[in-house]
N, C-alpha and C positions, 0 to 999 in steps of 0.2 A: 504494500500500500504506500503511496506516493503522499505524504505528511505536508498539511498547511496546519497543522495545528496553532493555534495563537502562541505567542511565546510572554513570557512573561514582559511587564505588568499583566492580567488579565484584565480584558475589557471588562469597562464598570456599565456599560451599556449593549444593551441587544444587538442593535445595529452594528454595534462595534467587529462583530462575531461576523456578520455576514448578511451581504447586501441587501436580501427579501425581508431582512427582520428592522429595517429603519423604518419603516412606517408600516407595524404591525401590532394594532391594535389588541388582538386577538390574544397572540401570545405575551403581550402585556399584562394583560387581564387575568390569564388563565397561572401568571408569576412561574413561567419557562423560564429558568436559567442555562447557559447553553455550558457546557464538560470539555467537551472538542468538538472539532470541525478538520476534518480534511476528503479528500476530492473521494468522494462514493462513500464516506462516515459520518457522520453526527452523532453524539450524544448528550441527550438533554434530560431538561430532571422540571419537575413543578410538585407541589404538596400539595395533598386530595383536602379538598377544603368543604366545606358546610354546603354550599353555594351549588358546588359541583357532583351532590347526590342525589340520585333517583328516589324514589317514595320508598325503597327496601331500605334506607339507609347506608348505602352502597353507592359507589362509582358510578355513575351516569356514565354508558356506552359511551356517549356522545364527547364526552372529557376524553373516556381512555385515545376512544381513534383519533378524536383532533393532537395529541402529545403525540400518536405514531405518526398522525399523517405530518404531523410541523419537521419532525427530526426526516422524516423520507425527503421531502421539498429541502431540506436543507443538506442530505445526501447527494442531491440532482443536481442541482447547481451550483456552478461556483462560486465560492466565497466571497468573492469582488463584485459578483456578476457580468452579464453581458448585455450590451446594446443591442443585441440582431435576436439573441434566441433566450425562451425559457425551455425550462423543462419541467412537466405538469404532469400529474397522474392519467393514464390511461383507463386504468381501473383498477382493483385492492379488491382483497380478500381478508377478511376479519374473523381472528378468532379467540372468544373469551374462553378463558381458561379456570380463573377463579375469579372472586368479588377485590376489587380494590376496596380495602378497608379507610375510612375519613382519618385524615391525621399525619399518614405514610407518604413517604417518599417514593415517586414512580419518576423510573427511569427510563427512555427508551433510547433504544441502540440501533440504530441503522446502519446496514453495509447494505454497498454492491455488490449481487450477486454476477451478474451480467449483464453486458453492453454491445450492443451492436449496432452500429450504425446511429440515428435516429431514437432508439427502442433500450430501454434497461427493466434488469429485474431486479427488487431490492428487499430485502427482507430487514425487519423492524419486530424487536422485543422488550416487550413492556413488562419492567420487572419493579414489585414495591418491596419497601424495607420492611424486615420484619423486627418484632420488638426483641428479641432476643439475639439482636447483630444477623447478618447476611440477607438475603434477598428470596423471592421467588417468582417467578413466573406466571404472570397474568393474563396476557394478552399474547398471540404471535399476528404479526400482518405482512400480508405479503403486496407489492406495488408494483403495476405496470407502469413505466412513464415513457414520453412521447417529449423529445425536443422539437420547439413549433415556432415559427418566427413570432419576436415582439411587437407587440402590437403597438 
């Protein structure tokens, strides 16, 4: 894997990390912090908050896949960005695994699996902290994406 990771000081700001995230309301709000970034990697992290649960008192789906789908978009393209082209999901596949419990740290991890031409395959795992130290596994998502001139 070919490393843009930020180098130290780390950015104190979103945007700082990487182009799509300067005027990104979204993951503002949802308090994504970004881990690393280099070209087909991301990994970001946000805390399951009040706000952000379904009526079981559980994870709202819709939180978990928005953290997979932000860290995929920010696997896709590059970190500076580009003038002429994005790269945008094609289509995804989602799968819950267990309940993100309120409170926990959820991780998601995106690599590229493969790229050809135009077309990549990218896989993204949503892991939350558990209370007794280490992680587990929540979520798997898998992401079609499609480079498409800028509009």
């Amino acid at each position: 894997m070919t490393t843009t990771e930020k180098a130290s000081p780390v950015p104190s700001r979103l945007g700082d990390w990487h182009a799509i995230l300067r005027d990104d309301p979204a993951s503002e709000w949802m308090g994504i912090e970004v881990e690393a970034i280099a070209d087909g990697h991301a990994v970001i992290t946000m805390t399951l908050r009040q706000e952000m649960l379904n009526g079981f008192g559980i994870a709202h789906g819709g939180m978990v896949f928005a953290l997979a789908d932000s860290a995929f978009a920010l696997a896709c393209n590059p970190a500076e960005g580009s003038d002429e082209t994005v790269t945008v999901a094609s289509g995804v596949d989602m799968n819950f695994l267990k309940p993100g419990i309120p409170g926990r740290l959820l991780t998601a991890v995106a690599d590229r699996r493969h790229q050809n031409g135009r077309s990549g395959l990218y896989d993204i795992q949503v892991r939350q902290s558990l209370p007794e130290g280490g992680t587990e596994v929540i979520a798997e998502f898998r992401g079609r994406s499609r480079t498409i001139p800028k509009r």
